[in-house]
N, C-alpha and C positions, 0 to 999 in steps of 0.2 A: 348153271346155277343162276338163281332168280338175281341184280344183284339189287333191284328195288325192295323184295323183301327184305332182303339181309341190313338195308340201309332203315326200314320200317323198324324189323327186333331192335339192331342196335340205338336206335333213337329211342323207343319204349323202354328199356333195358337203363338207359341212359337219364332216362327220366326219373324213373324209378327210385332209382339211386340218388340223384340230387333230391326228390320230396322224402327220403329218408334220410338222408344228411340236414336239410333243414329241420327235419324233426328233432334231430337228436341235439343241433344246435340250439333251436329253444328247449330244450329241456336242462340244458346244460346253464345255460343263461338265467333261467330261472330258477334253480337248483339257486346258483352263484347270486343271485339277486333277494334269494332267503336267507341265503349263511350271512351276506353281507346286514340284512337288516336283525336279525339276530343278533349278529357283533356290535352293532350301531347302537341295538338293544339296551345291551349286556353295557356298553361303555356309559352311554350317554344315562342309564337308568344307575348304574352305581355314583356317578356326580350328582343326579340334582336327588338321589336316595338321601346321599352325606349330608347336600345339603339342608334335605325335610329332618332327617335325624338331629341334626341340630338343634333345631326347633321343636322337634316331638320328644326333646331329654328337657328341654326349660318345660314345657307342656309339664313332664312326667313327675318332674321336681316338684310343680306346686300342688297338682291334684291327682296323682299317682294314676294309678288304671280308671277309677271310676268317668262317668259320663259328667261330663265340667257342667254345673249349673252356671247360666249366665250370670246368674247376680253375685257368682263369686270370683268373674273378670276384673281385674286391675288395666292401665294401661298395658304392663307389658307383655301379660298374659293375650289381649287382644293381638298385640302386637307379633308375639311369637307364634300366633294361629291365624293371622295372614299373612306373613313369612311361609309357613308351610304349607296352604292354600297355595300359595303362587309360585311356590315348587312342584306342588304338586300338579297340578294345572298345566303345567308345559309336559311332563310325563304323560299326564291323561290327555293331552289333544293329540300328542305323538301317536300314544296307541289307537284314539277316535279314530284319525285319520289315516292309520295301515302304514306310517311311519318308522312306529316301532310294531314289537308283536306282543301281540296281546297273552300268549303264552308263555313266555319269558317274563313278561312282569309278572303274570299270576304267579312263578315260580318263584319269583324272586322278593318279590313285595305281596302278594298275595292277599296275606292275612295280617303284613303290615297295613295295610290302605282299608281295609274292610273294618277291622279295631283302631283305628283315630278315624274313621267317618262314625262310627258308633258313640264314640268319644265326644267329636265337636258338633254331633246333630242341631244340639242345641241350640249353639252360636250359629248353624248356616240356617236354622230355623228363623230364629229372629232378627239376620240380620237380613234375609231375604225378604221377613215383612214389611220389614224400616223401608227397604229399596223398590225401587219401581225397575229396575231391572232385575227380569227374574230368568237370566241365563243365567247369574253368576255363581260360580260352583257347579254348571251342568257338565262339565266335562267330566271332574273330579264323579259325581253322584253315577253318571250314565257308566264312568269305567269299572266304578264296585258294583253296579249293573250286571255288566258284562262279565267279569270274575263270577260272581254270584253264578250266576247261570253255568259258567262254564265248568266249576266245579260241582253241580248238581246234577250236571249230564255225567262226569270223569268218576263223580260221588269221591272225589277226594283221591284218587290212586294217580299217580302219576305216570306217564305215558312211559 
């Protein structure tokens, strides 16, 4: 018996094997590294949700569903739409940024986020012209962006 070959299979045989086990380990990794940001999702998207809801019930109190004309802002109506702006903003860089996932907010805020951006158009309209900084609110506008589109490829059905 050869015993060079035998030591050749066993080595290939050998190898084999570990580039299959490191496969199955990143997949596993990766698998675990989804569920985890899901959950991260799911947790940290129901906190700073409570907290935009907060803010989007004082919103709903003074000028119900329709789209807020600016000239019918008081202080604290300002106040309680950059409250919710800057709730919203930390959710929307999490999802920009692959943080959170962008599928679970669509599920979960969805059509929350898309009806108060439709809402405050007005106010992030005019107050973008006031400013000379014109990122602000880009996170918020580019994630009802993203929703937008995602639901028009899904046409609405849920996975």
């Amino acid at each position: 018996m050869n015993y060079n070959a035998l030591t050749f299979y066993l080595g290939c045989i050998s190898a084999f094997v570990i580039i299959i086990q490191l496969y199955l380990v990143y997949k596993t990794y990766k698998a675990d590294h989804e569920r985890r940001m899901k959950q991260a999702t799911i947790e940290s998207g129901s906190q700073i949700g409570e907290l935009a809801q907060l803010y989007s019930k004082k919103i709903y109190e003074k000028f119900g569903n329709r789209v807020i004309n600016v000239a019918d802002l008081d202080d604290d109506s300002y106040k309680y739409i950059r409250k919710f702006l800057s709730h919203i903003e930390i959710l929307s860089v999490g999802v920009n940024t692959g943080v959170y996932d962008l599928n679970i907010v669509n599920r979960m805020f969805g059509t929350y986020l898309l009806a108060m951006k439709k809402r405050i158009e007005p106010y992030m309209a005019e107050y973008l012209k006031n400013k000379q900084s014109k990122t602000v609110f880009s996170e918020y506008l580019y994630l009802c962006d993203k929703i937008k589109e995602l639901r028009e490829k899904k046409q609405g059905v849920c996975p």
